[in-house]
C-alpha positions as CSV (number, residue, x, y, z in Angstrom):
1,X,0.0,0.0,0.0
2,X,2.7,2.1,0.9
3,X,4.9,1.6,-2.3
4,X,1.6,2.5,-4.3
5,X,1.2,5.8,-2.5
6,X,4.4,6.9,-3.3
7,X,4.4,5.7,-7.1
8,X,1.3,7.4,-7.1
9,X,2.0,10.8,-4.9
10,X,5.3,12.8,-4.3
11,X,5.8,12.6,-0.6
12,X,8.3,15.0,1.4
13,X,8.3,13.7,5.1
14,X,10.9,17.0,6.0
15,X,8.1,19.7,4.9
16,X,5.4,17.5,5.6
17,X,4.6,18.0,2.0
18,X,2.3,15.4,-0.3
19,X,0.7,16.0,-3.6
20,X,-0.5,14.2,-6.9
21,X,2.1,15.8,-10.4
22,X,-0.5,13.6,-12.4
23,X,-4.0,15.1,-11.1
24,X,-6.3,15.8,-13.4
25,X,-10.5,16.8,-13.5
26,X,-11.8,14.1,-16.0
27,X,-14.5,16.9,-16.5
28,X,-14.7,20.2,-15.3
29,X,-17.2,20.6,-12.2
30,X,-20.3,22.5,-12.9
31,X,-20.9,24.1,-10.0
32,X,-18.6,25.3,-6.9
33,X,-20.0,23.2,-4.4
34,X,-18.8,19.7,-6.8
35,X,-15.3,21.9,-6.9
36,X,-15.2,21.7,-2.8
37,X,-16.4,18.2,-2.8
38,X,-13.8,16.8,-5.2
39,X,-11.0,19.2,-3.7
40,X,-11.8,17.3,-0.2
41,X,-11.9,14.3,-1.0
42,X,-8.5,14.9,-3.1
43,X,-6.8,16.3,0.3
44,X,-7.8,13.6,2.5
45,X,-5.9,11.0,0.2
46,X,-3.0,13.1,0.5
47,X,-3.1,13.3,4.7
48,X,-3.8,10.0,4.7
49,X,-0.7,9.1,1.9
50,X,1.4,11.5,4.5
51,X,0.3,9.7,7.6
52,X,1.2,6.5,6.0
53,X,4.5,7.4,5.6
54,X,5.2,9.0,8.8
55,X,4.0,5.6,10.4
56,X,6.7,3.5,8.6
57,X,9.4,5.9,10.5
58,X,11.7,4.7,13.2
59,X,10.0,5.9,16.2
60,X,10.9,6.1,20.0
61,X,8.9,5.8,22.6
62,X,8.3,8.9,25.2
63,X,6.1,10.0,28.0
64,X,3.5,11.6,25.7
65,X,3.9,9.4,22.8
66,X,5.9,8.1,20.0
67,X,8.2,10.9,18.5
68,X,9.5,10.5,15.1
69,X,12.7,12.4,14.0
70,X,11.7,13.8,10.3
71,X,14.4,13.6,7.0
72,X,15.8,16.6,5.5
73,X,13.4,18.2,3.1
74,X,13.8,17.5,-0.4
75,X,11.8,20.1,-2.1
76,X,13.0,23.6,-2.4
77,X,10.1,26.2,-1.3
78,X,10.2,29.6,-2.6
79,X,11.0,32.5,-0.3
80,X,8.1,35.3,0.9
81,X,10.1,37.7,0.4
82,X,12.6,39.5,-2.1
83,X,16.7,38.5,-1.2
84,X,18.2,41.4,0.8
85,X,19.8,43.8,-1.2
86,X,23.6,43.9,-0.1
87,X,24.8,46.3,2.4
88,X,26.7,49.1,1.2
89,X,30.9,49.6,2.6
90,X,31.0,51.9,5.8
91,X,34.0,54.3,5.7
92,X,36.0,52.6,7.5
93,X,35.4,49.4,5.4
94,X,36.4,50.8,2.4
95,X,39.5,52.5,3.9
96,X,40.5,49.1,5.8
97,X,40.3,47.5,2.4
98,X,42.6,50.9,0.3
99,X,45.4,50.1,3.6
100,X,45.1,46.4,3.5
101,X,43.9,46.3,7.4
102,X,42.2,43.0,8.1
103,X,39.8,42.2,10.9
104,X,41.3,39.7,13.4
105,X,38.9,38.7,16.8
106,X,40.1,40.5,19.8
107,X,39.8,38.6,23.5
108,X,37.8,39.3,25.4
109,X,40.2,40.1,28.6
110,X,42.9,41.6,28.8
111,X,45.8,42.0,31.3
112,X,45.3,45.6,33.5
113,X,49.0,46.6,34.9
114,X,47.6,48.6,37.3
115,X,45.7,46.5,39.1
116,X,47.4,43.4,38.1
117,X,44.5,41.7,37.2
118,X,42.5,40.3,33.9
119,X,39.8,42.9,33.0
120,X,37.0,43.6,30.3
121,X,38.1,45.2,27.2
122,X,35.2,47.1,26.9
123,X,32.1,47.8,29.5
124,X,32.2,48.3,33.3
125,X,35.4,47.5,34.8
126,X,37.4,47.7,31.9
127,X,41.2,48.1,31.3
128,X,42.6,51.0,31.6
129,X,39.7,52.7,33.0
130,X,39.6,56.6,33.6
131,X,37.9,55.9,36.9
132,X,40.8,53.2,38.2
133,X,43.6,56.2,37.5
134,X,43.9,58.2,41.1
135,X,46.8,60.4,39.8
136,X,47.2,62.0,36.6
137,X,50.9,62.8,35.7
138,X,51.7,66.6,34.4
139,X,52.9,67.8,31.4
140,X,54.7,70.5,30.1
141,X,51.7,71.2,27.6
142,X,48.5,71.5,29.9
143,X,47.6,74.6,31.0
144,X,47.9,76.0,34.4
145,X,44.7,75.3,36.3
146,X,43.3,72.7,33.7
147,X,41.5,70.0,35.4
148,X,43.0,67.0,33.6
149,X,39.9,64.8,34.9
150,X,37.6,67.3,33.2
151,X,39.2,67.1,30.1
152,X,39.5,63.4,29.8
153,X,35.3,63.3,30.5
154,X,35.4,66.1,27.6
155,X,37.3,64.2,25.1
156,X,35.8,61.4,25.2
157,X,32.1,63.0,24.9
158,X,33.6,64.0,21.8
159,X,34.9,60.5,20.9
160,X,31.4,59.6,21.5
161,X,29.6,62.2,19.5
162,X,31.9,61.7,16.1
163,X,31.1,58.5,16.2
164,X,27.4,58.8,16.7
165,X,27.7,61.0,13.5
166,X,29.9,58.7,11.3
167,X,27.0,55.8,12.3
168,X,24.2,58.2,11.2
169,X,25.9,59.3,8.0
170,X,26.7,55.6,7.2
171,X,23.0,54.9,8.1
172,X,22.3,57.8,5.4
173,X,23.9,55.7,2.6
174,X,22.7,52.7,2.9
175,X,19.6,53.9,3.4
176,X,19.8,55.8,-0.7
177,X,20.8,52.0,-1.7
178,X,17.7,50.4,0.2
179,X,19.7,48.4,2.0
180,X,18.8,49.5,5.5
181,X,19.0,46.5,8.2
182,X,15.6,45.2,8.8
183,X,15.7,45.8,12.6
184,X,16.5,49.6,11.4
185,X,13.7,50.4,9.0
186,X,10.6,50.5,11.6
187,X,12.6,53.4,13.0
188,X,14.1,55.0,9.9
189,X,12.1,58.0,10.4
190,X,12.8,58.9,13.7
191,X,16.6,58.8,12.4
192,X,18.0,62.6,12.3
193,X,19.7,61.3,8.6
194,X,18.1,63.4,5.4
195,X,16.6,61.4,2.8
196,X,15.9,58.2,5.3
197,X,12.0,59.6,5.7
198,X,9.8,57.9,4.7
199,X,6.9,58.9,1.8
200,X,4.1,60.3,3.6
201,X,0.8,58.5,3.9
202,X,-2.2,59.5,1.9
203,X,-4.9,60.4,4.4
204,X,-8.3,59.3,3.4
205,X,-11.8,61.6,3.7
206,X,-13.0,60.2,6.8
207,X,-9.3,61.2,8.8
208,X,-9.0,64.5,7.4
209,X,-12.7,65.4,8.3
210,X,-11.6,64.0,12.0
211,X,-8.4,66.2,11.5
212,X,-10.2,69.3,11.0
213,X,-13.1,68.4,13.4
214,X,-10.6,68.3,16.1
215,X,-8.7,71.5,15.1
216,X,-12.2,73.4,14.5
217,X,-13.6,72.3,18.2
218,X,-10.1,73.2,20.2
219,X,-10.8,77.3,20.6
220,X,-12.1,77.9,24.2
221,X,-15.3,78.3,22.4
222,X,-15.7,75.1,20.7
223,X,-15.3,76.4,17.5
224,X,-18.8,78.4,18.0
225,X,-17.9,81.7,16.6
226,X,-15.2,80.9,14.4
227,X,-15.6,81.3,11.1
228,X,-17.3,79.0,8.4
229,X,-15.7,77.5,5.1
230,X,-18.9,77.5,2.4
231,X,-20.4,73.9,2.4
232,X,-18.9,73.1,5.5
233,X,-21.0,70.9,7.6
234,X,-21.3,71.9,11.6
235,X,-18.7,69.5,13.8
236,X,-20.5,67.0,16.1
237,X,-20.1,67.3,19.6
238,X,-18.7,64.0,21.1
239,X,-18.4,62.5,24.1
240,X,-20.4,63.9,27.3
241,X,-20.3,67.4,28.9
242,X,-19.5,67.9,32.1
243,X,-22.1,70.2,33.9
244,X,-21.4,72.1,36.8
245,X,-23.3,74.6,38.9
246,X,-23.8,78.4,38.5
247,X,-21.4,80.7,40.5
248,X,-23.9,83.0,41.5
249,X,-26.6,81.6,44.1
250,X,-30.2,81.3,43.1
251,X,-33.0,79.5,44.1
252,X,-32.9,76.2,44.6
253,X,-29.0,76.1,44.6
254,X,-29.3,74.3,48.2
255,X,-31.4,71.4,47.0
256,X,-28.9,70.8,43.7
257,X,-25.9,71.1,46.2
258,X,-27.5,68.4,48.7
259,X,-28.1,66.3,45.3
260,X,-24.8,66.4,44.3
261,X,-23.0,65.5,47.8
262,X,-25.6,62.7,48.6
263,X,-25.3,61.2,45.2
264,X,-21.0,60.5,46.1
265,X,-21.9,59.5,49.5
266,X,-24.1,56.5,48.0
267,X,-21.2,55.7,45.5
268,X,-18.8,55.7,48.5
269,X,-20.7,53.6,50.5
270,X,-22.9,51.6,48.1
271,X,-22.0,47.8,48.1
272,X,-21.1,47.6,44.9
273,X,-18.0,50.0,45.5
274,X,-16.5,48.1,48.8
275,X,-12.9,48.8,47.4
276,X,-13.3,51.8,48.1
277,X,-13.3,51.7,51.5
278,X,-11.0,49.3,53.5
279,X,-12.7,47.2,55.9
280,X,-10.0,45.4,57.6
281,X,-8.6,48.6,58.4
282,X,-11.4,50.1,59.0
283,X,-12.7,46.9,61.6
284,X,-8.7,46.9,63.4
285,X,-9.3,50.8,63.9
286,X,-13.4,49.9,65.7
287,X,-11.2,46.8,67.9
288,X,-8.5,49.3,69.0
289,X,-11.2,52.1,69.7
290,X,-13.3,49.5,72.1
291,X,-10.2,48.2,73.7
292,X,-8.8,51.9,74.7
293,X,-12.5,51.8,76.5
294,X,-12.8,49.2,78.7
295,X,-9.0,49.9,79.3
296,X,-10.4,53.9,80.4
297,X,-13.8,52.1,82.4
298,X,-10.8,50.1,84.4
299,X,-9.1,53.0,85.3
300,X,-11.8,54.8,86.1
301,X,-13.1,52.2,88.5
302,X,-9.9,51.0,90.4
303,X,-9.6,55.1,91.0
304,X,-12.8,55.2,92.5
305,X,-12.4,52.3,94.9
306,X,-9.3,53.8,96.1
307,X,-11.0,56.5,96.8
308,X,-13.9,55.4,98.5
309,X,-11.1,53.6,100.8
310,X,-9.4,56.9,101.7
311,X,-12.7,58.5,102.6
312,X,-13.3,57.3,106.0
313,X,-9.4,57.4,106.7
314,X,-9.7,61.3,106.8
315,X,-12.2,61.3,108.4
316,X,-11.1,59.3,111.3
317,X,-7.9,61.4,111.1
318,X,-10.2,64.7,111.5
319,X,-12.4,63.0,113.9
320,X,-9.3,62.4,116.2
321,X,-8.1,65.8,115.5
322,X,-11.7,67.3,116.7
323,X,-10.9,65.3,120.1
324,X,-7.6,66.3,120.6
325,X,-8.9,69.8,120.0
326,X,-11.4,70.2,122.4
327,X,-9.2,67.8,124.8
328,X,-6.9,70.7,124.7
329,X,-9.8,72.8,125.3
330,X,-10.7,71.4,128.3
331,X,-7.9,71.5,129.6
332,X,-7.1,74.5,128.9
333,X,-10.0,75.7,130.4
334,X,-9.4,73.8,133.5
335,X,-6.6,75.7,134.1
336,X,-8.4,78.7,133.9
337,X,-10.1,77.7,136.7
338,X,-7.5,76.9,139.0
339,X,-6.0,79.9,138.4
340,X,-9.5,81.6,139.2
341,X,-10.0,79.7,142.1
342,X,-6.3,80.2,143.4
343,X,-7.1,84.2,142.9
């Protein structure tokens, strides 16, 4: 069965490709739907050919199933697209190639003889770094109250900016040749290079009639007194209008007011807006509140015991006091008496 299907169809398990080089309509269908009916039928034979053949593979066996390692393809598809045009020289290519410089890979690291140590070539903590150097030797050249660090930072800004400038202008020419990097063209036009723009779009009716909708309605006014082409249409309003109440106090102005505030405090507490408010919080705080309490009704009630037990205490003290005093009294006038009666 299997040698017949692939006398009879050209099979190519590494695309997963099958079709029929002798098909033919014997008569041409007369309607679409006999079109659809034959085309199915064709395309299951073809699965099914395919299928076949991937069966007859060397499989092995795995958790989820048989896998079945597929041959290199044998037919050549065509490409989507058009081959990439091919990138123009840089400047420094085509000068490398006047002086007969060639490219040779650079390691990585390299040996720092300041530190004594293997560092970057490039990127943080790099050899020979600016940053690493504590102490920057003199020389009869520099001028008298030049900060060297200063112009080290300069110079290299303007390493920096020339070659930010020989990358544009290279970007320039390949972009005249068309040969622009693919992950460069989307933002071709944001690139400060002249002739790199890109042609301007065509806008249809409908977008400049939004265009000049939105530029009619952005005066203070709404574009209400401004001043009307002939035949053009008024702009519609969209989107709602806020409304908000009259400066000036008037009747009824204390009704619309009580409106207004009792309509947010119903969002605010309505159920169907409970993330506005935080109840955990908001039941911790009520727990804290009632425990300060009964800590402040404890307080308050140990006080007044204690002072219903120092009550009778001064009293008794005054009481004995009171005793003593008239004690004294009498005695006092006791002696009086003596003295009266000795007289």
């Amino acid at each position: 069965m299997e040698v017949e299907n692939e006398k009879r169809y050209q099979i190519d398990l590494g695309n997963l490709l099958a079709y029929d080089p002798n098909h033919h309509f014997p008569s041409l269908p007369s309607s679409r739907e006999e079109l659809v009916k034959e085309c199915l039928q064709k395309g299951t034979e073809l699965a099914q050919a395919l299928a076949d053949a991937l069966f007859i593979l060397p499989a092995t066996e795995d958790v989820d199933g048989p896998i079945v390692k597929l041959p290199a393809p044998t037919t050549r598809l065509p490409r989507q697209k058009h081959l990439p045009k091919p990138k123009p020289p840089t400047r420094w290519e085509i000068f490398a190639k006047e002086k007969g410089i060639k490219k040779h890979k650079k390691d990585k690291l390299v040996w720092d003889e300041q530190t004594q140590k293997w560092k970057r070539r490039f990127g943080y903590d790099r050899v020979n770094d600016d940053a690493d150097v504590p102490i920057i030797e003199a020389k009869m050249t520099d001028e008298i109250g030049e900060d060297p660090f200063a112009k080290r930072r300069a110079e290299k800004k303007q390493r920096v900016e020339k070659q930010e400038k020989n990358r544009l202008k290279n970007l320039k020419e390949a972009a005249k040749a068309g040969a622009l990097p693919s992950h460069v063209q989307i933002a071709a036009t944001a690139l400060p290079i002249t002739g790199s723009q890109a042609v301007p779009k065509k806008l249809s009716k409908t977008e400049l009639e939004e265009v000049a909708g939105t530029a009619a309605i952005s005066t203070a006014s709404g574009g209400k007194f401004d001043k009307k082409l002939p035949g053009e249409k008024p702009q519609k309003m969209k989107g709602k209008h806020r409304k908000f109440l009259p400066v000036a106090e008037g009747k009824g102005m204390g009704s619309q007011e009580r409106e207004q505030t009792q309509k947010i405090l119903n969002k605010l507490i309505s159920k169907n807006s409970h993330e506005a408010i935080d109840v955990n919080k908001a039941v911790n705080k009520l727990n804290v509140q009632k425990e300060k309490k009964k800590k402040h009704d404890k307080q308050s009630l140990t006080s007044t015991k204690l002072k219903a037990k120092q009550k009778p205490l001064k009293k008794s003290s005054q009481k004995g006091s009171s005793k003593k005093g008239t004690s004294k009294k009498g005695s006092s006038k006791k002696a009086s008496s003596k003295r009266g009666s000795s007289k």
